[in-house]
Structures are given as C-alpha cells and as structure tokens.
VOGU-3710 file (C-alpha; in Angstrom, 3 decimals, decimal comma):
1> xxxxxxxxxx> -3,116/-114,194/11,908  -0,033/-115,817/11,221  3,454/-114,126/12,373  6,429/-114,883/9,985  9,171/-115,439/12,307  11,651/-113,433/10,209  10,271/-110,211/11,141  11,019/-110,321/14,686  14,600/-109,383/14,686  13,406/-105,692/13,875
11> xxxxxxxxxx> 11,052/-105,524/16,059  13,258/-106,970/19,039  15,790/-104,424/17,711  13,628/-101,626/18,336  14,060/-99,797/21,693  16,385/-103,022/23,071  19,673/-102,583/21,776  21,413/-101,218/18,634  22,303/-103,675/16,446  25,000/-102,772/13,931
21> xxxxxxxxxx> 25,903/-105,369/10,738  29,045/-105,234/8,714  28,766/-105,796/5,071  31,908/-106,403/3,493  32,793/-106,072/-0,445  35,572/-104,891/-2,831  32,346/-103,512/-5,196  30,136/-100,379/-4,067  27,303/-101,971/-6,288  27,976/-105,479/-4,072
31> xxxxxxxxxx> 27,352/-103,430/-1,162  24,544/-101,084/-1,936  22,495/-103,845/-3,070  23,268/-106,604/0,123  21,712/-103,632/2,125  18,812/-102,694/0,022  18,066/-105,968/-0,116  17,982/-106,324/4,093  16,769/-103,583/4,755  13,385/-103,012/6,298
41> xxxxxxxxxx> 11,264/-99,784/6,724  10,378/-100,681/10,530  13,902/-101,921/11,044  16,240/-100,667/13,615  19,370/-102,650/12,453  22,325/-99,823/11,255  24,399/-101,448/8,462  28,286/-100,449/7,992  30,079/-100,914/5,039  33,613/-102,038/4,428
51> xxxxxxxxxx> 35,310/-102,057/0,526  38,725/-103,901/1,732  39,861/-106,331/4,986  41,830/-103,901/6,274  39,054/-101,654/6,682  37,067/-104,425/8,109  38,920/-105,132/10,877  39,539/-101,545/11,922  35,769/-101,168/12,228  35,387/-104,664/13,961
61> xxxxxxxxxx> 37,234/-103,114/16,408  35,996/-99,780/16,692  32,082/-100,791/17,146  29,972/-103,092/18,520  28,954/-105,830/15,857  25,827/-108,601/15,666  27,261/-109,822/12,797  29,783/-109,720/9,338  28,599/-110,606/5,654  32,245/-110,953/4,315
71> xxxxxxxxxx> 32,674/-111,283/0,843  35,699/-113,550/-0,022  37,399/-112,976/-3,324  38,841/-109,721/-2,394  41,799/-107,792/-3,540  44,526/-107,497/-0,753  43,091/-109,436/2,260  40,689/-112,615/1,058  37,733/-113,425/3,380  39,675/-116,460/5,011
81> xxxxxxxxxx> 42,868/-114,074/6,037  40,064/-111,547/7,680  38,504/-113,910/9,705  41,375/-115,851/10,964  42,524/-112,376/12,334  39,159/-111,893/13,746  39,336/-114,957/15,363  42,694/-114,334/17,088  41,512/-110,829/18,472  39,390/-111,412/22,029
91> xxxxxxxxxx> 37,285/-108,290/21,431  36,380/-109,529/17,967  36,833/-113,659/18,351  32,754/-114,104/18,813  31,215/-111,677/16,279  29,213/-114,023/13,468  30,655/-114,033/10,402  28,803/-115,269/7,020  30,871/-115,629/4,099  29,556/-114,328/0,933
101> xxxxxxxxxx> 30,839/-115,609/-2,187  30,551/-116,857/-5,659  32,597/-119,667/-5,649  30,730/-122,754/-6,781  29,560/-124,901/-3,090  32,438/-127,080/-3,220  33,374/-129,064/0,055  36,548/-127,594/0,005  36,242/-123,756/-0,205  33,350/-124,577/2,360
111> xxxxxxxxxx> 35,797/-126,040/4,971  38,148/-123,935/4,527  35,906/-121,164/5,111  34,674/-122,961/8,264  38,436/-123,488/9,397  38,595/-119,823/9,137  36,026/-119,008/11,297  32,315/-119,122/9,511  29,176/-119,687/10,931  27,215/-119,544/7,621
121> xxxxxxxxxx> 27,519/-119,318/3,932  25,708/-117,353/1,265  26,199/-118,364/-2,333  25,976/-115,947/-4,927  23,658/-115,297/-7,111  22,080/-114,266/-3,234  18,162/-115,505/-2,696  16,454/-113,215/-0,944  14,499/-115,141/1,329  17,469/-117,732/2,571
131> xxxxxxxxxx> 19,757/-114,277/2,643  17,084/-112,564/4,970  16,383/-115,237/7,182  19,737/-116,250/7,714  20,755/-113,198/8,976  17,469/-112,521/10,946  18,548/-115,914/12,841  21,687/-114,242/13,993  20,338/-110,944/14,810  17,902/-112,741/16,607
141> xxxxxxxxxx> 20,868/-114,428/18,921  22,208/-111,291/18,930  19,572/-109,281/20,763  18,799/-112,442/23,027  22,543/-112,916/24,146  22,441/-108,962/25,031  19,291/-109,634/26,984  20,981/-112,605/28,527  23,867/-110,448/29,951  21,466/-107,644/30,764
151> xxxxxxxxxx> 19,785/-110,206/33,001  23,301/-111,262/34,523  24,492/-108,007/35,084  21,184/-107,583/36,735  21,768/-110,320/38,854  25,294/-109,891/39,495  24,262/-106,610/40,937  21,093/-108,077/43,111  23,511/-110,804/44,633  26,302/-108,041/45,295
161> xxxxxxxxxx> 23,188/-106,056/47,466  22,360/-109,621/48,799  25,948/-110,637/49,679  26,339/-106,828/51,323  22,624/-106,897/53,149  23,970/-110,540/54,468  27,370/-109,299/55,105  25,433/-106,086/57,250  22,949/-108,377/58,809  25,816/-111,041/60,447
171> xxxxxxxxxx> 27,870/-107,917/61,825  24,732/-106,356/63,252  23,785/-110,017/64,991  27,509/-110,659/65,470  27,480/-107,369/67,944  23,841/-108,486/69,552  25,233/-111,775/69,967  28,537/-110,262/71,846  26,355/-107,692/73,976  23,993/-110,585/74,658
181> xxxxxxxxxx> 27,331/-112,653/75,941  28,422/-109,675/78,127  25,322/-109,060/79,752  24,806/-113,038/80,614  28,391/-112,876/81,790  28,122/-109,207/83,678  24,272/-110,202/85,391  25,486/-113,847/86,187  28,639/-112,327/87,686  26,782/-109,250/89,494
191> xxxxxxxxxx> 24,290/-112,364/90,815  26,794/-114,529/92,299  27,439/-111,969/95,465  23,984/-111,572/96,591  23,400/-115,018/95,977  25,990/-116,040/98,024  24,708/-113,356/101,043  21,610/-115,010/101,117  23,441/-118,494/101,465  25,261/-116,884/104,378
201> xxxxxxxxxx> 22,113/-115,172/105,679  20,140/-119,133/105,444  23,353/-121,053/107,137  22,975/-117,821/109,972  19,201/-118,231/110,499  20,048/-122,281/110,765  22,298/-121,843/113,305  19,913/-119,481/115,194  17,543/-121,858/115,222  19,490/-124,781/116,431
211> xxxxxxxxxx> 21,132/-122,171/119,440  17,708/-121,874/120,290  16,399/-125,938/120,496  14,171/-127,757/118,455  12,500/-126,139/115,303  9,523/-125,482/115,230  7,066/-128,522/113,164  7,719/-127,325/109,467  10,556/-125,267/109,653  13,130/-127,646/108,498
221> xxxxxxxxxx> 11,484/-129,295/105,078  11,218/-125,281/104,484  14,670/-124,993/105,118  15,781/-127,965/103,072  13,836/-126,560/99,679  15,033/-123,245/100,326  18,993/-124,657/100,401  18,047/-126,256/97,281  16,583/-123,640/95,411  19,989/-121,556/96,281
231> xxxxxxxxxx> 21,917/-124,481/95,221  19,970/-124,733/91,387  20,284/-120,445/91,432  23,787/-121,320/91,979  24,209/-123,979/89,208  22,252/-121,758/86,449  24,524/-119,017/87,277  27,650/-121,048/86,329  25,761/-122,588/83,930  25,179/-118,986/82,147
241> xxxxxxxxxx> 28,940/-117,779/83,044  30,258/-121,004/80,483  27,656/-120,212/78,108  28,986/-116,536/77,961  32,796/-117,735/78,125  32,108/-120,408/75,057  31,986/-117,577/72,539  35,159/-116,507/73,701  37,239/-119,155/73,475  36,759/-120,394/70,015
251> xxxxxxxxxx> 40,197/-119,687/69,258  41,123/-121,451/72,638  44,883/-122,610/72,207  45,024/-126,027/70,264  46,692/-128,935/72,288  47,450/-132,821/71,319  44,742/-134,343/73,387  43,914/-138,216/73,851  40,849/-139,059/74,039  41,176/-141,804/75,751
261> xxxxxxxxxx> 43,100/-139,938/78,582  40,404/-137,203/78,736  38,044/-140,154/78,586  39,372/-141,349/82,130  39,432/-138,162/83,835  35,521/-137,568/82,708  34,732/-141,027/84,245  36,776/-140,133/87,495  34,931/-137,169/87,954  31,655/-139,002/87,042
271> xxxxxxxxxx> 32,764/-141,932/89,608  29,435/-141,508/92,081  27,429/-141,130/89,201  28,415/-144,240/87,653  28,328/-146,609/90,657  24,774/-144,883/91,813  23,515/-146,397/88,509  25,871/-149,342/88,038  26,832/-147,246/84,293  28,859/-149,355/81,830
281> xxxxxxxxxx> 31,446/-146,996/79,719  33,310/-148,818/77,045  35,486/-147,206/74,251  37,139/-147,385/70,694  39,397/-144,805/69,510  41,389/-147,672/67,514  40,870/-145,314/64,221  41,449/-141,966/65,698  43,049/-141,681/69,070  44,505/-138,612/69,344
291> xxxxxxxxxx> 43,015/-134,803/68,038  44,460/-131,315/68,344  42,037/-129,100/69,875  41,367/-127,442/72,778  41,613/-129,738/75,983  39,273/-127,676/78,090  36,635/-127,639/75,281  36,730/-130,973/74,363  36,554/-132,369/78,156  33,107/-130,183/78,332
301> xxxxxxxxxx> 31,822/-131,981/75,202  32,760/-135,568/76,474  31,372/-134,397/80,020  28,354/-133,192/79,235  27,062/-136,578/76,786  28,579/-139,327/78,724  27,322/-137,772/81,948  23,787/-137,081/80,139  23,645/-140,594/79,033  23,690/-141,846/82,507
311> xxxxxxxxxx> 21,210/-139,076/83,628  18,737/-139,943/81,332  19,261/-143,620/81,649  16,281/-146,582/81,434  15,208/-147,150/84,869  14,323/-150,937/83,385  18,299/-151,489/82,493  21,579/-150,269/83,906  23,365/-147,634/81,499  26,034/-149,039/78,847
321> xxxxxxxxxx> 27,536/-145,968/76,868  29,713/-146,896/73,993  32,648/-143,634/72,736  34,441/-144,276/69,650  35,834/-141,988/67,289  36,691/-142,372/63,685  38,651/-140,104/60,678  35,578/-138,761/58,439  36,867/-136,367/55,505  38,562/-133,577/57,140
331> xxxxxxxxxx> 36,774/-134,459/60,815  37,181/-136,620/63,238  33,526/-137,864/64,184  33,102/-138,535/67,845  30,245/-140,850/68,442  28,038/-141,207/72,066  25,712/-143,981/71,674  23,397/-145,058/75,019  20,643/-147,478/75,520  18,673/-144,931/77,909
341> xxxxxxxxxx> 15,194/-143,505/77,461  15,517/-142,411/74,377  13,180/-138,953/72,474  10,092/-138,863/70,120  10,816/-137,595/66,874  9,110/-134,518/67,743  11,789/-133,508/70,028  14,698/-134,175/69,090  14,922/-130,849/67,230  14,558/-129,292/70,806
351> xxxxxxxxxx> 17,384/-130,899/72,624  19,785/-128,264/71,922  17,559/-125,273/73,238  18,802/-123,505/75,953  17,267/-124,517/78,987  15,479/-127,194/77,385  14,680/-130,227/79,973  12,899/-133,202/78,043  13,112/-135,434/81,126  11,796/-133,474/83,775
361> xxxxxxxxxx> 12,441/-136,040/86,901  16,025/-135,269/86,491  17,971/-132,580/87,695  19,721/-130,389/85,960  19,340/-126,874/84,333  19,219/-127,704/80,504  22,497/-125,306/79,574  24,780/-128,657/79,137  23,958/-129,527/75,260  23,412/-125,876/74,236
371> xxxxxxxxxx> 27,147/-125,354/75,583  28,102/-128,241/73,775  26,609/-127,445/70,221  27,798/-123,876/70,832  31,381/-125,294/71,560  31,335/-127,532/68,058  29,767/-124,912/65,658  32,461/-122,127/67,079  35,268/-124,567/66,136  34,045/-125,318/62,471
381> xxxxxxxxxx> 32,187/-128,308/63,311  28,789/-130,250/63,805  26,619/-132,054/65,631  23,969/-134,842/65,248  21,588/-136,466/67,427  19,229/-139,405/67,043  17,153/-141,257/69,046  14,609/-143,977/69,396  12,496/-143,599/72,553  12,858/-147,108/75,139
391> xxxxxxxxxx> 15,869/-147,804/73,306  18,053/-145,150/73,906  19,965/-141,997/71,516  23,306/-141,022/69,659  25,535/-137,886/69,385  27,904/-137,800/65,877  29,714/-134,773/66,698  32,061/-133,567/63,544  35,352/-131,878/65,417  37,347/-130,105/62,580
//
C-alpha cells in the first residue's frame, strides 16, 4: 500500500500543533472556493480569511500563521505592498507567502513578486493537485520547524538542569575539597608535636645509653632506622602541610620573576645534590626570560623537576638537565628535559598521583609532582609529561 505523500500534513497536524493558513482575496467566491478546494475531512489545518491587505496584516499579527495564499490584484493594498510590509515586521518577516494571481507567468510580475517576498506562485485558473501539494509542502515545514524548536526548547531546558546539576556538583566537591585541605593541614599540624616528643624522647634514650657505656650488640642499627623513620614521618608531614597550603595560595600575589635568577637559587640549594651525581644544568630563556607570577610558587615548580631529574637519574650516565622557556599563545611553556631513567608508557599517567613513587630505590615521599600539577592547574595552567624509559623524560608546563 502506497502512501501519497500529500496527505501527511493533516495527519502531522493532528494532535501536534495548530496550524492556521491565511487566504487572502478581494472576492468572497475567490475565497470560499481556495478553501473548499484544501480542505480535507481528516484535516486539522484552520483556514482564516482576509477580503483586503489591511486586514491581512492585522491578522498576521494577531495569530500564529504556517502560511499566506495572497491574491495580488487587489483594490487598496496589491499583493507586492502586503508582503513587503510583512517582510519588514520581525514577528511576521518568516511566515510563507504564495502569491495567487491571474496575471499571465511573465518573468517580470514573477520577480517582482519574489523581490517582494514570495516563496511560491499559483497561477490562476488554480490546478488542484499542484495547489494542494504546494501548500502541503509548506505545512509540512511548518509542523517540522515547530517540532524542531520543541526539541530545542527541550534541550535548552535539559542543558539548563545539566549546567545547574554541574554548577551544584563543583560547589559540593569545591567544599569536600576545602574540608579535605583543612583536615590535611589541621592532622599534619596536630602531628608535628608528638612527632617531635618522640624525637626528643629517641635523642634522650641515646644519650642514656651512651651515659651508661657501650650498647648493647643490635641496639644501634635499631636506633639508626628508628631516626630515619622519624625523619620520613617528618618529611610527609611537611610534605602534606604544602599540599594543604597550595589550594590557598592560588591567588598568591603576582611578582616579576626571572627565571634565570630563580634558576640559580634552585641550583644553590640543590648544590650537594648536584656534585654527589656530577648533574649538568644548562638553560635558555633567550625567548621568554622574565614571567609575572608568584615567586614562591614558581621556585616549588622549578625545585621539584630539576631536583627530580637528578633523583631519578641513569646510574650508566651523569645527569644533563636542559630549562628553557618559550612564549606559546597566551602561556609561557616551561620545558624540563633529562636524559635519566626514563617511564613505560603505562605509567606515565601515574606520575602525578599523590604519593606515587615509580622508582622505589630513591627516597622521597611522592607529594613533589602532585604539588606541582596542583600549583599549575590552580593558576590557569597545564602540565605535560613524556618519557622514554633508558633515555630519560620531559615536563611542558603551560604557566598562564
């Protein structure tokens, strides 16, 4: 069973949306006989009738129109002078309009009526096929451009729920995120005193032992971990207390820092590191010396991944770190490239973790990099990291 495509309109009109059509004529008899001739038994389709173009346009604007059938040899107001003020009214500037007339098809009237604002033309004597299908077309685009912006109001209103369920979800972590900070900063705070009594208590007991002559066989290797352990209790804790204090100094104050300056002091403070593994440091920051941000922050960044390029250094070759900086779009990209061990693929996306130690045989408590990325992303930046195992890794961090 075949479906003839023109009789879809009514049926999409049904229950959807009202569709209302303006037929416009100086004759009743012109009138009464375009809607006969439309109109359908199963149709839902309202037609409105309008004898002069004044009349048109006041219900153009009154209702909601799929489309106009405007004759245009009329008394008063032609066709051409209704539909150029249709066309500069917004509410009425995108309703159809279909000129009906019985002037012969003559490439003038036709562009004219098309400068005026026609989509379509219906020649008199009308056919009744060509006249019903035409205007089935455009009730057709009708109904489908009201689904259209059912759909986007729709989905206007789903992203507006989204947008507010996103906008409700970030406070809620924002003010897990804070308690989480204050209770790292209040427990490694609240730590640091009986940590520090049992350091006492140890440096006591090895004092008691020496008043007293030689230890015992034993005692001192047990001594000698248990300093240690208090010394990497001791590092974690301030490791924890800059974690905590990173979230709250995103909007540290802003200074003019050099990073070739800041460079130096890092190295000075690095000096026993770098002559224990005979480290190379060389530098460019020919195409962006200078940056404002916050000195304090941006020493910890440069700390942390020249001092973890040495760490994790080759065993087989002495440590040459390369820092340069250049001007990317609206950051300036600082760049840490080593020639030291090096990651597998597989964990690379793990380097950031807190507390994350890929090398094991060196020390250190794994909060260094988290601080760092932590540091970057709070300031409106990014970082990158790369690496080839046995021939060593790179840090492209984006500082805005």
């Amino acid at each position: 069973m075949t479906t003839d495509p023109y009789t879809q309109p009514a049926a999409l009109a049904s229950g959807i949306h009202p569709v209302k059509i303006l037929l416009v004529d100086d004759k009743t008899e012109n009138l009464v006989s375009l809607e006969s001739l439309l109109t359908k038994e199963d149709e839902n389709i309202t037609y409105l009738f309008a004898s002069s173009g004044e009349e048109a346009l006041k219900i153009a604007l009154q209702e909601e129109l799929a489309l106009i059938l405007l004759d245009v040899q009329m008394p008063g107001m032609n066709g051409y002078e209704v539909a150029r003020y249709l066309r500069d009214i917004s509410k009425t500037r995108n309703i159809p309009i279909i000129f009906v007339t019985a002037i012969d098809e003559q490439d003038a009237h036709v562009i004219e009526g098309f400068e005026a604002g026609a989509v379509d033309f219906l020649f008199k004597p009308l056919h009744p096929y060509i006249t019903k299908a035409k205007v089935s077309t455009f009730v057709r685009f009708y109904l489908q451009k009201k689904e259209l912006e059912k759909v986007n109001k729709l989905t206007a209103e789903i992203n507006q729920q989204l947008e507010e369920r996103v906008k409700e979800r970030t406070r809620e972590l924002t003010m897990v995120n804070k308690d989480l900070d204050n209770f790292v900063y209040t427990a490694s705070h609240d730590l640091k005193a009986p940590i520090n009594n049992i350091e006492g208590l140890m440096t006591a007991l090895h004092e008691t032992l020496q008043d007293k002559g030689p230890h015992p066989e034993g005692v001192a290797p047990i001594m000698e971990m248990m300093h240690s352990s208090i010394s990497r209790f001791k590092n974690i804790l301030l490791d924890l207390t800059e974690v905590a204090k990173v979230q709250y100094e995103a909007a540290a104050e802003k200074d003019k820092v050099s990073f070739k300056e800041l460079l130096e002091e890092v190295k000075l403070n690095i000096k026993d590191m770098m002559e224990e593994h005979d480290a190379v440091i060389t530098d460019d920051f020919s195409q962006a010396p200078e940056i404002s941000f916050s000195r304090k922050n941006l020493r910890s960044i440069l700390y942390n991944l020249v001092s973890n390029s040495i760490k994790y250094s080759s065993p087989d070759r002495k440590p040459e770190i390369m820092v340069t900086t250049t001007a990317v779009n609206d950051f300036t990209l600082l760049t840490v490239r080593d020639n030291g061990l090096g990651l597998r693929k597989q964990d690379q996306q793990k380097v950031f973790g807190m507390f994350k130690r890929l090398h094991t045989h060196v020390e250190g408590t794994g909060v260094g990099l988290a601080i760092v990325k932590r540091i970057v992303e709070n300031c409106g930046g990014k970082i990158e990291f790369d690496s080839e195992v046995g021939k060593g890794s790179v840090f492209n961090v984006y500082l805005k």
